[in-house]
N, C-alpha and C positions, 0 to 999 in steps of 0.2 A: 577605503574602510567601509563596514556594511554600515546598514544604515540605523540608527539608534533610538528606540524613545523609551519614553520612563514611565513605570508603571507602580502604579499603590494600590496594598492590600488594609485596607481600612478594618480591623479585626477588634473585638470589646477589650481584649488585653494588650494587642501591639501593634501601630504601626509599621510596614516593613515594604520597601521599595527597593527597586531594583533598574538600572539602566540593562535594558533589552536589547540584543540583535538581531537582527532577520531570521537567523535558524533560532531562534530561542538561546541562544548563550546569554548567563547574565555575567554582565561584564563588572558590576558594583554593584553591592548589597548595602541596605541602612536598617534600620532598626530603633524605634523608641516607642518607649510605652504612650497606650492611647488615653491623650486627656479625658478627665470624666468630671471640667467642668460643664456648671450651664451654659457658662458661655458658645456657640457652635463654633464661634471665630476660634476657639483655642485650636479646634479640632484641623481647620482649615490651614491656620498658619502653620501648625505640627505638618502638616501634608508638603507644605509650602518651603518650608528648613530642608526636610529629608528629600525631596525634590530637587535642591538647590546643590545638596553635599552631592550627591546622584549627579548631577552636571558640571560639579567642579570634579570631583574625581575623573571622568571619563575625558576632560580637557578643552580649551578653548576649541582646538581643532574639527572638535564633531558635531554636524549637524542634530540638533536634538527638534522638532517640527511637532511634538503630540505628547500627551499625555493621559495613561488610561487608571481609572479608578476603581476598585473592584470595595461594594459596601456590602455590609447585610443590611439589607432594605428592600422593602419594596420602591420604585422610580419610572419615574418620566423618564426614562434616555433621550427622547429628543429633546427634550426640554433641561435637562440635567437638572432635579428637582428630586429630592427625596422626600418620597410619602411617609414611609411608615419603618421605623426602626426600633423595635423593641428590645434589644440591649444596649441600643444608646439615643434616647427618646431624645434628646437634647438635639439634633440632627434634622428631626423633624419638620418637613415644610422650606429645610434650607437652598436656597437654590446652587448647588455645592461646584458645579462646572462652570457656572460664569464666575463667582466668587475664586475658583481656583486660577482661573482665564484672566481675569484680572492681576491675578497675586505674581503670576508667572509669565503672562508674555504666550503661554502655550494654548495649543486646539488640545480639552479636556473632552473626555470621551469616559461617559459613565457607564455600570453596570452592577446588575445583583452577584453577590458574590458565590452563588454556588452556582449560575450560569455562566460567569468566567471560569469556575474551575470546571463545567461542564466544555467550555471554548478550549483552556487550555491540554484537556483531556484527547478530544478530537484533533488537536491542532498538533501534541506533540506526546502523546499518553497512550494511554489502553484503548481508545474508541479511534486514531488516526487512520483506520482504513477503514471504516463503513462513514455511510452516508447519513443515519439516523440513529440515536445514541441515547438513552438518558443516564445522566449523572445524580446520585443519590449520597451526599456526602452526611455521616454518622458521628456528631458532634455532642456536644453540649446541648445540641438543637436538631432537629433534622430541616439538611436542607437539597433543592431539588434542580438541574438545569436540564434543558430538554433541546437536544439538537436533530430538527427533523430537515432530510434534505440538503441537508451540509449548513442550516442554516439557523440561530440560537431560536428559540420559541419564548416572545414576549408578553405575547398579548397588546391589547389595545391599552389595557390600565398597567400595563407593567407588572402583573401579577403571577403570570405564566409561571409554572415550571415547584407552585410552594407548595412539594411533595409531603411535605413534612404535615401537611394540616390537611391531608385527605384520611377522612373518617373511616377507623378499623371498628371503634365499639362504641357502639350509637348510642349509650347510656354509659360512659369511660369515663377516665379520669379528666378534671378540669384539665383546660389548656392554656396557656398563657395569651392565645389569638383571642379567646369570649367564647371559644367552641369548648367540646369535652369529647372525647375516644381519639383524638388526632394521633398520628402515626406517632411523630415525636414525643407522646406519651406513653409509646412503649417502646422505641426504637432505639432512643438516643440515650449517649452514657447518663444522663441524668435520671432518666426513666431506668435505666438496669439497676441504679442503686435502689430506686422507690421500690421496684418490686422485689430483688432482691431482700429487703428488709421483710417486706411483707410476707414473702416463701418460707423466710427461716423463721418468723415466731412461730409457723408451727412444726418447724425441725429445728429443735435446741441444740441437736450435735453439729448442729454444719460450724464448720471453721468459721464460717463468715458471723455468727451468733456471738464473736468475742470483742467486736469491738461497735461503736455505735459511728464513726467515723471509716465507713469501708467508700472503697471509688469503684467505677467500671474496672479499673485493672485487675482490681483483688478479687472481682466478680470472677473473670476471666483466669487470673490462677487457680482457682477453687475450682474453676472449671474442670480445666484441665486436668488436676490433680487429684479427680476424680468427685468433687464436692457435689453433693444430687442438688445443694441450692442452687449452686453456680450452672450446673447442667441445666435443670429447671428456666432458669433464669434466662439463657443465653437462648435455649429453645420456645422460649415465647420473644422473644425477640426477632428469632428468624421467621415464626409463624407470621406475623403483622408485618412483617418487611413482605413474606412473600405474597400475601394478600394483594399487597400493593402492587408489587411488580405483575403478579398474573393480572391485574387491573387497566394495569400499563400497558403489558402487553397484547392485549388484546384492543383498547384503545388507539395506539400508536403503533404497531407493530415493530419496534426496535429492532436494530439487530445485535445488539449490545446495552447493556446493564452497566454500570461503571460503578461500584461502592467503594467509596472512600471519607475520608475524614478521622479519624481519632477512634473510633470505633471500630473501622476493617480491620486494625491489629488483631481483634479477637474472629478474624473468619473464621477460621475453622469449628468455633462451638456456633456459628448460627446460618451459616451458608445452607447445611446440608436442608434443615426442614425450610427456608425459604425457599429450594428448589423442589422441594416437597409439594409446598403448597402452589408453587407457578404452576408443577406438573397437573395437579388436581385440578385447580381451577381457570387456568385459561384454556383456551379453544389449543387443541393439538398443533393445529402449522404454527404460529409466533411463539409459542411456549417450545415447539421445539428448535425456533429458527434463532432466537434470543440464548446471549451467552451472559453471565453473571460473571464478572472480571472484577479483579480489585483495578484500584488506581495506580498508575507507575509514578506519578508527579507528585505525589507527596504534598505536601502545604505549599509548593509553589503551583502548583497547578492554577490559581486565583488570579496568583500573578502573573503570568503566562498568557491565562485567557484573555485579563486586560491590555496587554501588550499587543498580543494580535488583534485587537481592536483599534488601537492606538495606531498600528500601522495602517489599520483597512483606513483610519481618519487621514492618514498620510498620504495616501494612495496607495498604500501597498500591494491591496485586496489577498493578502494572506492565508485567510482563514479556510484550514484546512489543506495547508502545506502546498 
């Protein structure tokens, strides 16, 4: 049988793990809402239950040798220590991979969670045949993983890759990091409702003017449906993505773009002027060598990434097929 480890997607609203194979099949799926006591042990045991269902499902018979963790966080991966998690502050300072090590018997193998889905991406997704990749997932938050060389980009503090708080409007809207203009202030579906609100008080006919409870989605049907707020809206969202990536791309020279998360659904209203704006303002060759792709992995892609890491802990050295 191939060989198996189990991988957690540590998410603000759910828990959800998966017993992995070497080509990426997931062979068992779990799922429970993510605790939001103070306690962090709640968090850990939660990890530790759906871990445990995940090896009794798949059977006494299979070697299970690793275990990989995908958070939003910033972290030590060598040290498996979470620095800084701003949707579940309780987390904070937790040393969360020996604590798991302990619970389970298994080699825990940490990671930020939109550079697992930048791993999973490369590993089994839209980036699986170039070399160098950034992963831009369009959430509730924006978040960023950056694969140069076939190889994740962490930095020394664990920082690398937090696309989402590089500054579009230098006097912008507060941020929830202590900054203000961060991308994720105009990028992510939270940000599309704020400005969205803001477009229609001075267009009272737009659709979106009827209700004070509108989300990203309804942005993006107004869009469509020809609404100038939703249009509006959608196009300063591609403006400030594409800032970013012509930024990237001239920094990093990618040869792939990867947008995903909750927000690619609405490609088509903001693809076009991010590619707008790569074209204007990066340098000619990586602006034109660089391809903007949605994601194929959907919300497993996190999982995934963690998984081939869990193997590289195993000796697999996987990553990257």
């Amino acid at each position: 049988m191939s060989q198996i480890v189990l991988a957690v997607d540590l998410g603000g609203t759910n828990l959800r793990s998966a017993a992995v194979d070497d080509e990426g099949r997931m062979i068992h799926r779990g799922r429970r809402p993510t605790p939001h006591d103070a306690d962090p042990n709640k968090i850990v045991d939660a990890m530790s239950r759906l871990a445990e269902e995940c090896r009794t499902a798949v059977g006494p018979d299979v070697s299970i040798c690793s275990i990989g963790v995908a958070a939003p966080a910033t972290m030590d991966v060598s040290r498996g220590v979470i620095h800084y998690s701003p949707n579940l502050p309780m987390i904070n300072g937790l040393l969360l991979s020996s604590k798991l090590q302990e619970s389970l018997g298994l080699r825990v193998v940490l990671e930020n969670d939109a550079t697992s889905a930048a791993i999973g991406e490369h590993w089994l997704g839209a980036s699986r045949d170039v070399e160098s990749s950034i992963c831009i997932t369009l959430g509730t938050g924006v978040g960023g993983g950056i694969i140069l060389q076939g190889k994740p980009l962490r930095g020394p503090d664990g920082t690398a890759g937090e696309l989402g708080h590089v500054c579009v409007e230098p006097n912008g809207h507060p941020c929830g990091c202590g900054s203000w203009g961060c991308l994720e202030q105009y990028a992510s579906a939270t940000a599309v409702v704020r400005i969205a609100h803001e477009i229609a008080q001075e267009s009272p006919d737009s659709v979106l003017c009827r209700s004070d409870a509108i989300t990203a989605e309804d942005v993006y049907d107004a869009a469509i449906n020809g609404d100038l707020v939703g249009i509006e809206t959608y196009r300063r969202v591609g403006y400030y993505l594409g800032i970013v990536i012509a930024g990237l791309a001239n920094v990093l020279n990618p040869e792939v773009v990867v947008i995903g998360g909750g927000m690619s659904a609405a490609w088509d209203a903001f693809i076009d002027p991010a590619r707008e704006q790569l074209a204007k303002r990066a340098f000619h060759e990586p602006a034109s060598r660089v391809r903007l792709v949605r994601a194929e992995l959907g919300d497993d892609a996190g999982i995934l990434g963690v998984a081939n890491l869990a193997f590289q802990t195993a000796g697999q050295g996987i990553l990257g097929g």
